[in-house]
C-alpha positions in Angstrom: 6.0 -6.9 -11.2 5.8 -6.6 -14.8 4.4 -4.0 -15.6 3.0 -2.3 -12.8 3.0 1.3 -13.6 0.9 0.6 -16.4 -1.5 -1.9 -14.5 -2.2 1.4 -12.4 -2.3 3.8 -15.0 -4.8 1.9 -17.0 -7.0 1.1 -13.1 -6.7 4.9 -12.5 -8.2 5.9 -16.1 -10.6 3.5 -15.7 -11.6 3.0 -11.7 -15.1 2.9 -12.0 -15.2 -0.2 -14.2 -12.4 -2.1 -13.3 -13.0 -1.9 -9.4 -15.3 -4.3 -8.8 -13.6 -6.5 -11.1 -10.1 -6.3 -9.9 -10.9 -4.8 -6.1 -13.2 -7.9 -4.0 -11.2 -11.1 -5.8 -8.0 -9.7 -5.2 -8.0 -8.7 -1.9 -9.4 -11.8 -0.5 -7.0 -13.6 -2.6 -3.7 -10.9 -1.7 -4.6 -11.8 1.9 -4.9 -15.2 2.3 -1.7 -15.4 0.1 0.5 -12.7 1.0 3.2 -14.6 2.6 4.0 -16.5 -0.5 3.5 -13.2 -3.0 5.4 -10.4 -0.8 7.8 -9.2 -2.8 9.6 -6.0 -1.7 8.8 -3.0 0.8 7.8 0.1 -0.9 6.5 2.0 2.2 7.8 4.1 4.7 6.8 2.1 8.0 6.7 4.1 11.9 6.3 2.9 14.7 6.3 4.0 18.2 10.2 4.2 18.6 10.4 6.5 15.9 8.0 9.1 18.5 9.4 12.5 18.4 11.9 12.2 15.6 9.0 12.2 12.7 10.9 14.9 10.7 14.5 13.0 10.9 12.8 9.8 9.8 11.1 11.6 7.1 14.0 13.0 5.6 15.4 9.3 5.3 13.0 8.6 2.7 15.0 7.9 -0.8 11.8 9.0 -2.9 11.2 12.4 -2.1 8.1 13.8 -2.2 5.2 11.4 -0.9 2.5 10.8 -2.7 0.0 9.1 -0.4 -0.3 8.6 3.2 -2.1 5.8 5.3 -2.5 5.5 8.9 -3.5 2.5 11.0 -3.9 1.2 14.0 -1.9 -2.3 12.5 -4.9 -4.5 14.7 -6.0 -6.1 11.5 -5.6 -5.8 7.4 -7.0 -2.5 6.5 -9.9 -2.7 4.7 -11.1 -5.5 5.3 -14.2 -4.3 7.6 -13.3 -1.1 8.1 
């Protein structure tokens, strides 16, 4: 939570060399921990309540525009096997 805008900015420049490095390790790690390093949501999160009023929920987000989108089934951490 430092500095994590740069963290990505410097990944994005340079994703071909620092994804192995920073990709395997830390996802293994970011799972088996990720009850003590949760911090704060930054999603949007729908579930099946939330069926038919997409649009209203959408227009809840505080953000604006999107940027990314990921769908899952929520049956196991994505990723990991897929």
């Amino acid at each position: 939570d430092r500095n994590e805008r740069l963290f990505y900015r410097v990944l994005i420049d340079n994703l071909v060399e620092l994804m192995p490095i920073v990709y395997t390790p830390t996802v293994g790690e970011a799972c088996q921990r990720f009850g003590h390093i949760f911090q704060s949501s930054r999603g949007l999160y729908l579930s099946l309540r939330e069926q038919g009023r997409l649009r209203q929920v959408l227009k809840n987000w505080p953000d604006g525009e999107a940027r990314l989108a990921v769908m899952t089934d929520g049956e196991r951490v994505l990723g990991l096997g897929d």
